[in-house]
DRENTORKOL-3810 file (N, C-alpha, C; in nm, 4 decimals):
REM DRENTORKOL-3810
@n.u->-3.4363; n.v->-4.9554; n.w->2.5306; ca.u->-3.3686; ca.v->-4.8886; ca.w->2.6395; c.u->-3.2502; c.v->-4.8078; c.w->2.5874
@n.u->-3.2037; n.v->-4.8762; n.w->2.4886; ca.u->-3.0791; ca.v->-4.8285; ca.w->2.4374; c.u->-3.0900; c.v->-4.6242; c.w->2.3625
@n.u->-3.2147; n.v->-4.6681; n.w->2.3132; ca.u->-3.3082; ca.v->-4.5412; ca.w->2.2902; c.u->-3.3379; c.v->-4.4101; c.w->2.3462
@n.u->-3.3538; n.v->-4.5047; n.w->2.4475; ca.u->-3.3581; ca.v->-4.3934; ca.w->2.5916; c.u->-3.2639; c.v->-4.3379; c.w->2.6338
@n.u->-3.1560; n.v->-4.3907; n.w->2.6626; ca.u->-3.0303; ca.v->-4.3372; ca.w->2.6941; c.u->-2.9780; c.v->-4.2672; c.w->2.5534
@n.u->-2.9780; n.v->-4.2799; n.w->2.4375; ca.u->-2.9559; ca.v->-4.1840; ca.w->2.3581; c.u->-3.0283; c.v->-4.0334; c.w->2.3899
@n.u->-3.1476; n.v->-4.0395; n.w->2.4271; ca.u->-3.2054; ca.v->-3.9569; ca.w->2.3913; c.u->-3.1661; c.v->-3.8590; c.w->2.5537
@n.u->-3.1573; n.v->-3.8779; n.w->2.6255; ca.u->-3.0705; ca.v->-3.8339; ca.w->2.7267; c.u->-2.9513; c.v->-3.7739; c.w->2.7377
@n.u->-2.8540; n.v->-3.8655; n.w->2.6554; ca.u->-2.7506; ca.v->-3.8258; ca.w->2.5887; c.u->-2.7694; c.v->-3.6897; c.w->2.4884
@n.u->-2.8798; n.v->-3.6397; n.w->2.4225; ca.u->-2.8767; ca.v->-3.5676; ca.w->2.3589; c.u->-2.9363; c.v->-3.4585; c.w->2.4614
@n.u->-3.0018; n.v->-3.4902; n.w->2.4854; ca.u->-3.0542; ca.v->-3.3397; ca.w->2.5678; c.u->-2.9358; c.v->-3.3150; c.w->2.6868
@n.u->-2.8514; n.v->-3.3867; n.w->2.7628; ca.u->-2.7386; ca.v->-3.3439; ca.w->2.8093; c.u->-2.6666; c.v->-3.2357; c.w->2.7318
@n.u->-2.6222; n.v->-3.2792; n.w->2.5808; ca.u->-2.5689; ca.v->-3.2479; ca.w->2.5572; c.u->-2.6129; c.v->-3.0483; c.w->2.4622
@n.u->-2.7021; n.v->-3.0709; n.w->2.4388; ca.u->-2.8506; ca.v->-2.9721; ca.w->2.4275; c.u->-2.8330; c.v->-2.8565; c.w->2.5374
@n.u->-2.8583; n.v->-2.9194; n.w->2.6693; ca.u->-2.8450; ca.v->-2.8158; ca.w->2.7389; c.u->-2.7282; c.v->-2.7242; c.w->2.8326
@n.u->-2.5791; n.v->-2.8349; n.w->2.7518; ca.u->-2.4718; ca.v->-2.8128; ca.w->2.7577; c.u->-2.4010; c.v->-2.6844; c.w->2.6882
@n.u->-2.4662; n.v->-2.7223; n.w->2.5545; ca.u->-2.4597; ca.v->-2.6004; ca.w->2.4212; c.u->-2.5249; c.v->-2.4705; c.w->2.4827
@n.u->-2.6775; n.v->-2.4761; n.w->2.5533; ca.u->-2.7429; ca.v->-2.3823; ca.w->2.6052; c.u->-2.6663; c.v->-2.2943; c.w->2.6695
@n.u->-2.6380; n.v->-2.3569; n.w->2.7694; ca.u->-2.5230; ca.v->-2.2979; ca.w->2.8801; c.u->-2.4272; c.v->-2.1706; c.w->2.8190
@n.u->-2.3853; n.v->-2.2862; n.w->2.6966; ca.u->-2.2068; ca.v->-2.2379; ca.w->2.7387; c.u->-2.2296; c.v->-2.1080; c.w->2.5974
@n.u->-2.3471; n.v->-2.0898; n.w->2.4867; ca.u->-2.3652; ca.v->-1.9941; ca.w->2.4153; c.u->-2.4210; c.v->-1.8721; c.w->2.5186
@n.u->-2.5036; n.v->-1.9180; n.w->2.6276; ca.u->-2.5665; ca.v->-1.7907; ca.w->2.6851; c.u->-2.4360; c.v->-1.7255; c.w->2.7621
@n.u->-2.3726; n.v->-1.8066; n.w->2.7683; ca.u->-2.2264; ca.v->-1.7459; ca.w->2.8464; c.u->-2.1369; c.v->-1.7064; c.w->2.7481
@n.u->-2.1285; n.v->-1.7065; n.w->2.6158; ca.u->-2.0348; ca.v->-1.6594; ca.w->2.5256; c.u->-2.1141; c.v->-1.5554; c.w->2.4267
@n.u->-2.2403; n.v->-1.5156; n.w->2.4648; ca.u->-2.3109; ca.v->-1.3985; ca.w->2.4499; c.u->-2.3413; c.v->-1.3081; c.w->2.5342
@n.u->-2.2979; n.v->-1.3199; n.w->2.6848; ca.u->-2.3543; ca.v->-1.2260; ca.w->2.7557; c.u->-2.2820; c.v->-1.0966; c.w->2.7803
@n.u->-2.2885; n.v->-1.0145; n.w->2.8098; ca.u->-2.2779; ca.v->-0.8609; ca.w->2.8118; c.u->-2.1376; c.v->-0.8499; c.w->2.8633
@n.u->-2.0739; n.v->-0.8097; n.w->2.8369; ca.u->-1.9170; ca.v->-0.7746; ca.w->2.9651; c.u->-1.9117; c.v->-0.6230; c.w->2.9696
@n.u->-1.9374; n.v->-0.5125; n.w->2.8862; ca.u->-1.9174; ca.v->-0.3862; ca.w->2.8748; c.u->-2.0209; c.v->-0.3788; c.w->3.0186
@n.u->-1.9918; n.v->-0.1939; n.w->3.0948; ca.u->-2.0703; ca.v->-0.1744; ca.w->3.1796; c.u->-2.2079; c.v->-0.1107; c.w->3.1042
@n.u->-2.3135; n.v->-0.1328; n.w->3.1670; ca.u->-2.4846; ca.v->-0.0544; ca.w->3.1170; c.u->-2.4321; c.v->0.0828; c.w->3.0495
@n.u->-2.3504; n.v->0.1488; n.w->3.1489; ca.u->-2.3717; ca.v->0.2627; ca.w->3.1192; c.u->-2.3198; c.v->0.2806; c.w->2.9596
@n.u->-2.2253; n.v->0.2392; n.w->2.8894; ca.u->-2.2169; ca.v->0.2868; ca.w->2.7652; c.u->-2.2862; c.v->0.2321; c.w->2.6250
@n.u->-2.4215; n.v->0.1854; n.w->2.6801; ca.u->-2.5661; ca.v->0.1531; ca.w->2.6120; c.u->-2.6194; c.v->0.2828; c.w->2.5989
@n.u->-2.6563; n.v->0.3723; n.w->2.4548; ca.u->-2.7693; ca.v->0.4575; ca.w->2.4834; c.u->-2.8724; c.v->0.4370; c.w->2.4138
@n.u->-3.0140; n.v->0.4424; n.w->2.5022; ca.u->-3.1076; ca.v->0.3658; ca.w->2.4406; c.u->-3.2140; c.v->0.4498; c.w->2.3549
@n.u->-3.1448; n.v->0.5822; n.w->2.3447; ca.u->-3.2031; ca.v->0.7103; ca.w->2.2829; c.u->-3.3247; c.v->0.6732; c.w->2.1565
@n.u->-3.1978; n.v->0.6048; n.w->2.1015; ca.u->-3.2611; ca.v->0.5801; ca.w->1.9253; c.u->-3.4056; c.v->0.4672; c.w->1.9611
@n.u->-3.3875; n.v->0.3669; n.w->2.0373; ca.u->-3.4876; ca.v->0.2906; ca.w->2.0871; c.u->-3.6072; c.v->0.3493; c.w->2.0947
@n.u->-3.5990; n.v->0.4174; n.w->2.1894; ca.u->-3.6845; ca.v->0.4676; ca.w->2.2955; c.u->-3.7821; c.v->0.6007; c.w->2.1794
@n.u->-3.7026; n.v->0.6571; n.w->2.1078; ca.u->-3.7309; ca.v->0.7797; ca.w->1.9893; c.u->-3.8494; c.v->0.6687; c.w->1.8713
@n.u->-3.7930; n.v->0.5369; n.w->1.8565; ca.u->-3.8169; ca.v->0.4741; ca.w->1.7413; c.u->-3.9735; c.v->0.3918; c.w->1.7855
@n.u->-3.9510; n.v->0.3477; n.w->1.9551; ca.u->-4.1089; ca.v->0.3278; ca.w->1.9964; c.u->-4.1730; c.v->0.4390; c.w->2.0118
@n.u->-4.1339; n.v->0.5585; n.w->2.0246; ca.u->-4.2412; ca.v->0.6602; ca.w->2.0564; c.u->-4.3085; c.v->0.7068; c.w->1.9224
@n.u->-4.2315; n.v->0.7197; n.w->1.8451; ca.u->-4.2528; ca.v->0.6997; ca.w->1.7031; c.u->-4.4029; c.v->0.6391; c.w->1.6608
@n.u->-4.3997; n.v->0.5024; n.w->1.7001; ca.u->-4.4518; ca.v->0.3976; ca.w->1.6449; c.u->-4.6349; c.v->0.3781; c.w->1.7252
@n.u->-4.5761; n.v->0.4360; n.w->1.8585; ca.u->-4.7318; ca.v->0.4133; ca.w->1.9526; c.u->-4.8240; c.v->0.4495; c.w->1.8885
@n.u->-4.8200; n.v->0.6269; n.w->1.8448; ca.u->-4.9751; ca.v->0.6593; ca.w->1.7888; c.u->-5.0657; c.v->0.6090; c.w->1.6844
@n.u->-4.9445; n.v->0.4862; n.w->1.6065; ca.u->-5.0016; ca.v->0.4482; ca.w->1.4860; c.u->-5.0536; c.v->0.2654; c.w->1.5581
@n.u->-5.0303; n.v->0.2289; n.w->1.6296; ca.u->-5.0738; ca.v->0.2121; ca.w->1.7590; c.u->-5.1960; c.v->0.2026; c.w->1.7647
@n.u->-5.2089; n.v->0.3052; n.w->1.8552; ca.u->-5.3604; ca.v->0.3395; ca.w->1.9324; c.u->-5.4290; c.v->0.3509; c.w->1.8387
@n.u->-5.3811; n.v->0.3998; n.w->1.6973; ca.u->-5.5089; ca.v->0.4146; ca.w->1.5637; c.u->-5.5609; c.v->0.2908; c.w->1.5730
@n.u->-5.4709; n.v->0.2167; n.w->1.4906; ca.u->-5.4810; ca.v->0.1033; ca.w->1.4376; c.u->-5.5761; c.v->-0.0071; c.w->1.5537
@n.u->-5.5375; n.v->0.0379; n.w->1.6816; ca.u->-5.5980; ca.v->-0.0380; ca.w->1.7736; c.u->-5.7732; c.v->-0.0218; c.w->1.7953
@n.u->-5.8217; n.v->0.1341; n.w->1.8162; ca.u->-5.9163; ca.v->0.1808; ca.w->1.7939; c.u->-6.0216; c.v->0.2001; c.w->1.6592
@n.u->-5.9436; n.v->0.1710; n.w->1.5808; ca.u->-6.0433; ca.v->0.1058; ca.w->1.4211; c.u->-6.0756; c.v->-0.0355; c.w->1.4427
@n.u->-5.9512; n.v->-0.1297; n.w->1.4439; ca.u->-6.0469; ca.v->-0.2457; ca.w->1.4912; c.u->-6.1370; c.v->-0.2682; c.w->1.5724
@n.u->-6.1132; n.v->-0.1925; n.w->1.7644; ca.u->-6.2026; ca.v->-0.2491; ca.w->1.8392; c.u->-6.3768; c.v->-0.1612; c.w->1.7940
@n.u->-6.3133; n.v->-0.0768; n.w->1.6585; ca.u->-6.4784; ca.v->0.0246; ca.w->1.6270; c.u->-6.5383; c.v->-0.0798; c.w->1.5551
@n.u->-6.4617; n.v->-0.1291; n.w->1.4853; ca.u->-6.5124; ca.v->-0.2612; ca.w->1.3835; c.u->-6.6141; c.v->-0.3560; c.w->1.4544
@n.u->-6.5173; n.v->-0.4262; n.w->1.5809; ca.u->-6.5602; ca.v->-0.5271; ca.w->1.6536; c.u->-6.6836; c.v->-0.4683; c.w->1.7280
@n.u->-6.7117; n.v->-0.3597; n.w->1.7302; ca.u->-6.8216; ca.v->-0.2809; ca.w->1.8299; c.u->-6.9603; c.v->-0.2841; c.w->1.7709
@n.u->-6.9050; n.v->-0.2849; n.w->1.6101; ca.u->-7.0590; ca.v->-0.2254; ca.w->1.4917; c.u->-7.0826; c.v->-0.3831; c.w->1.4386
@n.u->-7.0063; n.v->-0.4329; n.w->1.4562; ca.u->-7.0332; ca.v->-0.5926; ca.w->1.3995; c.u->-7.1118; c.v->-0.6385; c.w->1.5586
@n.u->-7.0896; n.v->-0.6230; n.w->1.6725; ca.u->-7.1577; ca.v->-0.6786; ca.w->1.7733; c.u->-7.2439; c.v->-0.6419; c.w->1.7745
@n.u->-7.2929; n.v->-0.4956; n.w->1.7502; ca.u->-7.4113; ca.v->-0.4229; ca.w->1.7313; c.u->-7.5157; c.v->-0.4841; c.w->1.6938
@n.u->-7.4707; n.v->-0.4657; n.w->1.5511; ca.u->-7.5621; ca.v->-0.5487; ca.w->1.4228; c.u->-7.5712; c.v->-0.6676; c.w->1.4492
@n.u->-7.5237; n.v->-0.7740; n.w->1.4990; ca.u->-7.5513; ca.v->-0.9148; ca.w->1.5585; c.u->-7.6991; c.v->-0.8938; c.w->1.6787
@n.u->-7.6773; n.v->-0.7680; n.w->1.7689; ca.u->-7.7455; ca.v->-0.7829; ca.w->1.8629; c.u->-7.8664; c.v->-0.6590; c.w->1.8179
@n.u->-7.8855; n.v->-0.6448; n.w->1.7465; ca.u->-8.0049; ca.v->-0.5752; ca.w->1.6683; c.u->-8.0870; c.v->-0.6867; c.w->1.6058
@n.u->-8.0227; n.v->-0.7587; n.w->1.5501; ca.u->-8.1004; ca.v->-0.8808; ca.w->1.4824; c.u->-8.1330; c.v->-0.9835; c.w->1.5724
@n.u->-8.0733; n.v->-0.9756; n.w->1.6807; ca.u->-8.1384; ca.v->-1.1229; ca.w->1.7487; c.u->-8.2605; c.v->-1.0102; c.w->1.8292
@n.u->-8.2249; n.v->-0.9130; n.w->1.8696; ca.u->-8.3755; ca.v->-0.8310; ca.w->1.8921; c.u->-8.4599; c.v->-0.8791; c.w->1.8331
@n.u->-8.5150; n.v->-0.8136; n.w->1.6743; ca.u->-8.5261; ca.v->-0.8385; ca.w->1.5524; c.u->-8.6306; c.v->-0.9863; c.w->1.5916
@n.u->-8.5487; n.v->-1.0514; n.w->1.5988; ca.u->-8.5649; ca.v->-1.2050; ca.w->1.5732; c.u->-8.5357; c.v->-1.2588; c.w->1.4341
@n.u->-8.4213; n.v->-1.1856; n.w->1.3724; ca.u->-8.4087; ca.v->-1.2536; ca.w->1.2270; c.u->-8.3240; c.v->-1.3668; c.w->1.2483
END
């Protein structure tokens, strides 16, 4: 029992720490002097290599299903 109440004791104290860091990290400046330019430049950047990369695999996954379903035609 004694166990138990330790372990209580710790997650009290766990979600005490939680608290009081999300409150000694949170924002005080107003939104507005955030600019999210460089962000926003650095994902647009990044999408088309993206959609490549996305569209070679699902070509991969397309010719490998293929060839699976040619052969069970087949009957090999």
């Amino acid at each position: 029992m004694f166990a138990m109440l330790k372990g209580v004791k710790r997650a009290a104290v766990g979600a005490a720490v939680a608290v009081a860091s999300a409150g000694a990290f949170a924002q005080t400046s107003d939104a507005s002097t955030f600019d999210p330019t460089a962000i926003v430049a650095s994902i647009n950047n990044v999408a088309p290599a993206l959609v490549t990369v996305g569209g070679a695999v699902l070509g991969v996954v397309a010719v490998a299903w293929g060839i699976k379903m040619v052969r069970t035609f087949l009957g090999r």
